[in-house]
N, C-alpha and C positions, 0 to 999 in steps of 0.2 A: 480529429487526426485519425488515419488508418492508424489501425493499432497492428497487422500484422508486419509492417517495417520494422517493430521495436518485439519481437520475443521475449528478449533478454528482462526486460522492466515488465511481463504483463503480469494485469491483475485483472479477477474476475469476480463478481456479484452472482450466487446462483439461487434465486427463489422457489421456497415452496411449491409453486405453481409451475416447476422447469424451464420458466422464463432465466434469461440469464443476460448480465451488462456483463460488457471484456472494457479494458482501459489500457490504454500505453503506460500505465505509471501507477503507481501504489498511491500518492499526492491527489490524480484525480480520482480514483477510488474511495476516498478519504473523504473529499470533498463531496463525492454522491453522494457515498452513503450517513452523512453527518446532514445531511440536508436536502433527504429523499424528498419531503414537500414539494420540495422545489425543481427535483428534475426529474418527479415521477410520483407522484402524489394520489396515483392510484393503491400506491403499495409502502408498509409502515415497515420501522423497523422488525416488528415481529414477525412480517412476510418472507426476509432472509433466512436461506437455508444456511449455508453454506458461504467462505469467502477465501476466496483462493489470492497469494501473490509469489512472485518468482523468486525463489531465494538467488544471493545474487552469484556466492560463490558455484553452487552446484547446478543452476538454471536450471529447477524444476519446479513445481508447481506445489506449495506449501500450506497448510491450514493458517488462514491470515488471524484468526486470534490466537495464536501459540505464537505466533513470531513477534522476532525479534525489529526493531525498527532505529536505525541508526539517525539522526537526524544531522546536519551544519556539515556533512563530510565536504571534500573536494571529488567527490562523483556525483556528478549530473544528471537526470534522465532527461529521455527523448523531449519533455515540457521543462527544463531547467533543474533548480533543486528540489532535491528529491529524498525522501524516505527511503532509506536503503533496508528491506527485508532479510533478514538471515533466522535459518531453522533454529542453532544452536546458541546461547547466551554466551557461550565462550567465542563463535565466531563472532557474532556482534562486536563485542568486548575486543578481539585482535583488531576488525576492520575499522573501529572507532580508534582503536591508535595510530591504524596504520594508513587513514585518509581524514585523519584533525575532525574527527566525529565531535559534537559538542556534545552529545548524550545518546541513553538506548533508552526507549519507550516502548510500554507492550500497549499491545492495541487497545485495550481500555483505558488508556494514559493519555491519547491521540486525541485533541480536540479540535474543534471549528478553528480557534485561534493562532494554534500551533501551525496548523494547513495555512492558512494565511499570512502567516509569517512567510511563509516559503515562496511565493509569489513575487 
C-alpha cells in the first residue's frame, strides 16, 4: 500500500544502520516487527533503533514504546482494525470510552496473536 495516502495512521521502523520501513498503520508495523525473519531477515530485533507511530488525537509522530495502544475501537485504519496509538494514558483511557475500546496495551503487551486477531 502507498503509505503517503494514509499520514494520519503512519508508523515507522528506524535501524541502527539508518535504514528505515514507513507503514500505513501501527497493525502492519506490529506485524513486521514481531516477525522480522520473515520480512527482512537480514536484520534482528536488536538492529532497531528507534519506533515511531502517529498519535491519533495530535497527528504527530510519537516514541512507539511509550505509547499507548487502544485496541476493538470503532476506528479503523487505512488496512481495517487497527491499534489506535495515543502519547498520553489518560488519552488512551477517554478514546477507549469514547470509540467502545476493548483495552489499552503498551507495546511490550502487543503480541503476534493480538495482531492476528485484528485481521
Amino acid at each position: 500500500m502507498f503509505v503517503a495516502k494514509y499520514p494520519d495512521f503512519l508508523a515507522e521502523i528506524v535501524f541502527k544502520d539508518g535504514t528505515y520501513v514507513v507503514f500505513d498503520g501501527t497493525k502492519d508495523m506490529f506485524k513486521y516487527s514481531l516477525n522480522l525473519k520473515k520480512y527482512n531477515p537480514s536484520k534482528g530485533p536488536e538492529d532497531i533503533d528507534s519506533i515511531y507511530v502517529t498519535d491519533y488525537y495530535n497527528l504527530t509522530l510519537i516514541g512507539g514504546a511509550e505509547a499507548y495502544y487502544v485496541i476493538g475501537s470503532d476506528i479503523y485504519g487505512p488496512m481495517g482494525r487497527e491499534l489506535i496509538p495515543l502519547e498520553k494514558e489518560a488519552d488512551a483511557a477517554g478514546f477507549m470510552k469514547d470509540h467502545k475500546g476493548k483495552s489499552v496495551l503498551k507495546f511490550k503487551d502487543v503480541t503476534y496473536e493480538i495482531i492476528k486477531a485484528l485481521d
